[in-house]
C-alpha positions in Angstrom: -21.1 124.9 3.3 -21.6 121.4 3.4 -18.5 119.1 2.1 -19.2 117.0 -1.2 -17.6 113.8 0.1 -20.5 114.3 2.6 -23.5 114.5 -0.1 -24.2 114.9 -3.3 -25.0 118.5 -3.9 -27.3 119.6 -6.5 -27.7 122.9 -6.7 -29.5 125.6 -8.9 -28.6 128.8 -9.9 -31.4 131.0 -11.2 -31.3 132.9 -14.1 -30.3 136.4 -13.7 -32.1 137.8 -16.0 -35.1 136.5 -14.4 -34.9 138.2 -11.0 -36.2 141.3 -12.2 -39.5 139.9 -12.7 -40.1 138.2 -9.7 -42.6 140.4 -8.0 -44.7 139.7 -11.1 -44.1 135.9 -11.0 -44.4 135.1 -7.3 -47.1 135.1 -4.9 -45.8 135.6 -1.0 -47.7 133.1 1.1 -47.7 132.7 5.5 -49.9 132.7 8.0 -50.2 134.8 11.4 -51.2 134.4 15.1 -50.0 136.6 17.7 -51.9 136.6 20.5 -49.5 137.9 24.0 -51.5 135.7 26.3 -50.1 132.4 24.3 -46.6 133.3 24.4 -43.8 131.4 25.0 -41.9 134.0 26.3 -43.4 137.9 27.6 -42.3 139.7 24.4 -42.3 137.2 22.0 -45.7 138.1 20.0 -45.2 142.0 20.1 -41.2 141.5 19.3 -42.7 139.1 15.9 -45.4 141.2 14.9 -42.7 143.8 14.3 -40.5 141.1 12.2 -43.4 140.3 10.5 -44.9 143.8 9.4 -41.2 144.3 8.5 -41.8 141.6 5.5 -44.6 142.6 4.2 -43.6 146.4 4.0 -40.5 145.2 1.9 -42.8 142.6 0.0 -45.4 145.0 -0.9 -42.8 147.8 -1.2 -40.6 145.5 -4.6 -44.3 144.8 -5.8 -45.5 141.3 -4.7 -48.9 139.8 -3.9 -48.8 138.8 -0.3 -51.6 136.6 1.4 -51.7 135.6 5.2 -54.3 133.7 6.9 -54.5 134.8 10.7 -55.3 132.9 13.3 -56.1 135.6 15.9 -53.9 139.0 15.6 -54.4 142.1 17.6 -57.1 144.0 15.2 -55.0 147.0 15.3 -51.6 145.2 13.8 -54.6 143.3 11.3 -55.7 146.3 10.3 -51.9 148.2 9.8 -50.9 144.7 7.6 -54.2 145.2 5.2 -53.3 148.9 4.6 -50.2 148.1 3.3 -52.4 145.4 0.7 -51.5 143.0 2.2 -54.4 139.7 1.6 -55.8 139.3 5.1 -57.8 136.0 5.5 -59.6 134.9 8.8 -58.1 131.4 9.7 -61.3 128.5 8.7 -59.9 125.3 9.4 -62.8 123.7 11.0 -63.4 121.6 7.9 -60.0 121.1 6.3 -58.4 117.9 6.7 -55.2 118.0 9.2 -54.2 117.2 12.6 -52.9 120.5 13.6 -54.2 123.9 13.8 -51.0 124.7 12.0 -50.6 122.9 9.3 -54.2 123.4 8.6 -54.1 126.9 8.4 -50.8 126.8 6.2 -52.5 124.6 3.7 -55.0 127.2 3.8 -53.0 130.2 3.1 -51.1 128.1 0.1 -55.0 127.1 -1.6 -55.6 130.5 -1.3 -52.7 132.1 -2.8 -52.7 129.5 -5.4 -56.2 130.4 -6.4 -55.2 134.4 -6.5 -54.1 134.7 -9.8 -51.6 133.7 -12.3 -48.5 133.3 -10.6 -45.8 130.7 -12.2 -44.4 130.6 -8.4 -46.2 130.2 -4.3 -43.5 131.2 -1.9 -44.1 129.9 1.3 -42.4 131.5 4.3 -42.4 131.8 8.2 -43.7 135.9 8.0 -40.8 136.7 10.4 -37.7 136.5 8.0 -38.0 139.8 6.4 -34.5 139.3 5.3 -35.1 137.4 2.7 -36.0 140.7 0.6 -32.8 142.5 1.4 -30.4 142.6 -1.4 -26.9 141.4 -0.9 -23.9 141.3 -3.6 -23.4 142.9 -6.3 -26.5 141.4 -8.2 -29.4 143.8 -8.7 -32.5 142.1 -7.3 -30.1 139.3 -6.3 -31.9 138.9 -2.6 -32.7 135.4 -1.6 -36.6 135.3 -2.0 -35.6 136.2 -5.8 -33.2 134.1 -5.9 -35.0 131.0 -5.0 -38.0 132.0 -7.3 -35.9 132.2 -10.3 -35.3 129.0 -10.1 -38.5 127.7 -10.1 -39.7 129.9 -12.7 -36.8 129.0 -14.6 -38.1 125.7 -15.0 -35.2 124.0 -12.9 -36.8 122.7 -10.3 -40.7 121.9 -8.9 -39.4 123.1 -5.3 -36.4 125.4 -4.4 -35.4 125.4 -1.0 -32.8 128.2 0.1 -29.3 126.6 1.1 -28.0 129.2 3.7 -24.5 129.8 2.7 -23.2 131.3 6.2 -23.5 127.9 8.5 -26.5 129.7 10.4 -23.8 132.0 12.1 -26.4 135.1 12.4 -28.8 132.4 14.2 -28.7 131.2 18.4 -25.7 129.2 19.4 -28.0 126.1 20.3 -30.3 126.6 17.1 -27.2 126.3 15.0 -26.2 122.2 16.0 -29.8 121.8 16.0 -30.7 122.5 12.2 -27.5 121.5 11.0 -27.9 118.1 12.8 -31.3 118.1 11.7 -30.1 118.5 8.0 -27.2 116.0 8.4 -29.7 113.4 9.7 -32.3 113.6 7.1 -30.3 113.6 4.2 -28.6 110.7 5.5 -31.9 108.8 6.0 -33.5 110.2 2.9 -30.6 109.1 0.7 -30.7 105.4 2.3 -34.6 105.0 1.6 -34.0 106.9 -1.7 -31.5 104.0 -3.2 -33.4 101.2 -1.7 -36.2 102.6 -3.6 -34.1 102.5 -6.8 -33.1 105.9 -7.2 -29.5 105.3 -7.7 -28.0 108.7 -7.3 -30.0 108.9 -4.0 -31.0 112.4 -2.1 -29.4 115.6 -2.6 -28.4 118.0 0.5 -30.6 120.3 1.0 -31.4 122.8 4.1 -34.5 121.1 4.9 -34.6 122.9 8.4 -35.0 126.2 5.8 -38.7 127.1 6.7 -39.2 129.2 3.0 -40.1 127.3 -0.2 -40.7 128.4 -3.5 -43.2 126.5 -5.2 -44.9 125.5 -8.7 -48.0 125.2 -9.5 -47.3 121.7 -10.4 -46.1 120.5 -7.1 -48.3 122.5 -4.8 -50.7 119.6 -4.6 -48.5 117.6 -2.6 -48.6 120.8 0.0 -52.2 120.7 0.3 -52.8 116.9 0.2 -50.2 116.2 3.3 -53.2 116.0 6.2 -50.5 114.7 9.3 -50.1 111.0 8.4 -48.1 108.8 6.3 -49.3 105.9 5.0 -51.9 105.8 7.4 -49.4 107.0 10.2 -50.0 110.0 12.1 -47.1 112.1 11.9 -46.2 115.9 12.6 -48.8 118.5 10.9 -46.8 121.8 12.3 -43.2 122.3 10.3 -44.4 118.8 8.7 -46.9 120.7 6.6 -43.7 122.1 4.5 -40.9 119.5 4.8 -42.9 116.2 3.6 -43.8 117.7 -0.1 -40.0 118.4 -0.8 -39.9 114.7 0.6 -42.8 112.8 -1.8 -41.3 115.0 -4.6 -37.8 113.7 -4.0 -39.5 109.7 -4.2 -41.1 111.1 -7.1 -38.4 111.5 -9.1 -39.5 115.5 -9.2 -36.3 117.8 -9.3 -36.2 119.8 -5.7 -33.5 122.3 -5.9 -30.8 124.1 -3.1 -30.3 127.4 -4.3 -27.2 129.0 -2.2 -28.0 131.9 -0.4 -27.1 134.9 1.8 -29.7 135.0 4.5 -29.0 136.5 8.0 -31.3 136.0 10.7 -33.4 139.2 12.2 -30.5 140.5 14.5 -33.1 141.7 17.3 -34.6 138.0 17.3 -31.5 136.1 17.7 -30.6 138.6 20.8 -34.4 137.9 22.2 -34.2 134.3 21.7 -30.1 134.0 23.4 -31.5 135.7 26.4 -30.3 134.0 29.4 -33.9 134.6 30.7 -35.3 132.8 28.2 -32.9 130.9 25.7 -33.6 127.6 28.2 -37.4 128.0 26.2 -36.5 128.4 23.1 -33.2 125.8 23.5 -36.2 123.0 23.9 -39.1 124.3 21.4 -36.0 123.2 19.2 -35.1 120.1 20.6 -38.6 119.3 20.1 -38.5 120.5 16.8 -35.5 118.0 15.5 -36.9 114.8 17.1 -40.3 115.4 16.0 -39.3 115.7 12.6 -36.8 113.0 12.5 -39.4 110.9 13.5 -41.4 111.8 10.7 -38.4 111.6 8.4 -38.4 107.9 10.2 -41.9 107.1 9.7 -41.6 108.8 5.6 -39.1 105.9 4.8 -40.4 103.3 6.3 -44.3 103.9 5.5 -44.3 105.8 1.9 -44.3 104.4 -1.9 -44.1 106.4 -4.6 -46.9 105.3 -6.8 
């Protein structure tokens, strides 16, 4: 965990008596595209197909609504994922705002769970991290997807982002200093612009680099209204498409909750990924990843407003 005398630290913690109801409460929201012959590495899309049918077995098998929008799966693996009830959407972006194929497709899959029914929360997730429904503790239904959700549904916060407890240890060596740098760096900048702003007690830490959000319906317009830019300034529409909102809500005065939990990374992905065939890859999609978003996280403080 992160040391106080670092950041201030504003956790949640959810309601226990609400994590039974979860599956009733929350939608689950991704998207999917694996297609072999876009790989990054020979392996990758068959080895994350299996991560990802893996989540929405457990989803569907605790009770919840689950929606993807695919951009261009094998029919067969399609076809497996909608037997288990799983919402299958065709990726249409052609028309939505955006300056990705990513992001668009995300902001798709999030209108279109939001518009499935009456769900108090829209948990968005990479469809990989089928961990998050495996319960851990004591706790009954005390697994992290719950977890977060609570808290939202609690009324605690507008966004819950999970605050992984065990300093990524279950995750690649290299992937490890790159979110936790990544983290470090944002905060620091967010908290500067925050208090120059006039927000006195200035940003929270949170675990930005945590792909899965849980979401209310009040602040799922600032998901779907992020097209790429910032004041006018084109910025990142792949992993921006869920950091920003946590951002504008922050400037917004809007309470964005860490909500501590105990999340281990697929083992068989971390072992694919730490491959010394292939780690180099994957060691500088992640590198990528950190600068692109600190340059958003740049551009965010020196470009946005809150209105």
């Amino acid at each position: 965990m992160i040391s106080p005398s670092l950041f201030r630290q504003d956790d949640a913690v959810p309601d226990i008596a609400l994590l039974p109801e979860m599956p009733q409460k929350t939608v689950v929201v991704t998207s999917t595209l694996y297609d072999p012959s876009r790989e990054i590495v020979s392996g990758d899309a068959v080895l994350r197909m299996g991560l990802a049918y893996e989540l929405f077995v457990k989803a569907r098998g605790l009770g919840y609504d689950v929606v993807t929008v695919d951009g261009g799966s094998p029919g067969a693996w399609l076809s497996g994922v909608r037997d288990l009830g799983v919402v299958v959407l065709e990726e249409d972006i052609s028309e939505r705002v955006g300056l990705h194929p990513m992001g668009k497709a995300r902001r798709q899959a999030l209108e279109v769970a939001g518009n499935l029914g009456t769900h108090d929360v829209i948990y968005w997730t990479e469809p990989e991290k089928h961990p998050l429904f495996d319960q851990r503790g004591p706790v009954e239904h005390a697994y992290a997807l719950a977890m977060m959700s609570a808290v939202v549904a609690g009324g605690k916060g507008v966004i819950a982002i999970g605050k992984r407890k065990d300093g990524l240890q279950s995750y690649p060596a290299q992937q490890r200093f790159c979110e936790l740098a990544g983290n470090f760096t944002i905060t620091s900048m967010l908290d500067a612009y925050l208090k120059k702003v006039g927000i006195k007690e200035g940003a929270p830490y949170l675990d930005h680099w945590n792909g899965p959000r849980a979401i209310s319906r009040d602040a799922l317009d600032l998901f779907l209204q992020y097209d790429g830019t910032i004041g006018g300034v084109a910025v990142d529409d792949r992993w921006g498409m869920h950091t920003v909102a946590p951002w504008i809500a922050l400037a917004q005065q809007l309470p964005v909750k860490g909500v501590v939990v105990d999340y281990t990374h697929p083992v068989d992905q971390t072992a694919f990924e730490e491959n010394p065939d292939c780690r180099a890859l994957y060691d500088k999609k992640r590198i990528d990843q950190l600068t692109c978003l600190v340059d958003t996280c740049r551009t965010f403080v020196e470009h946005y407003r809150p209105s």
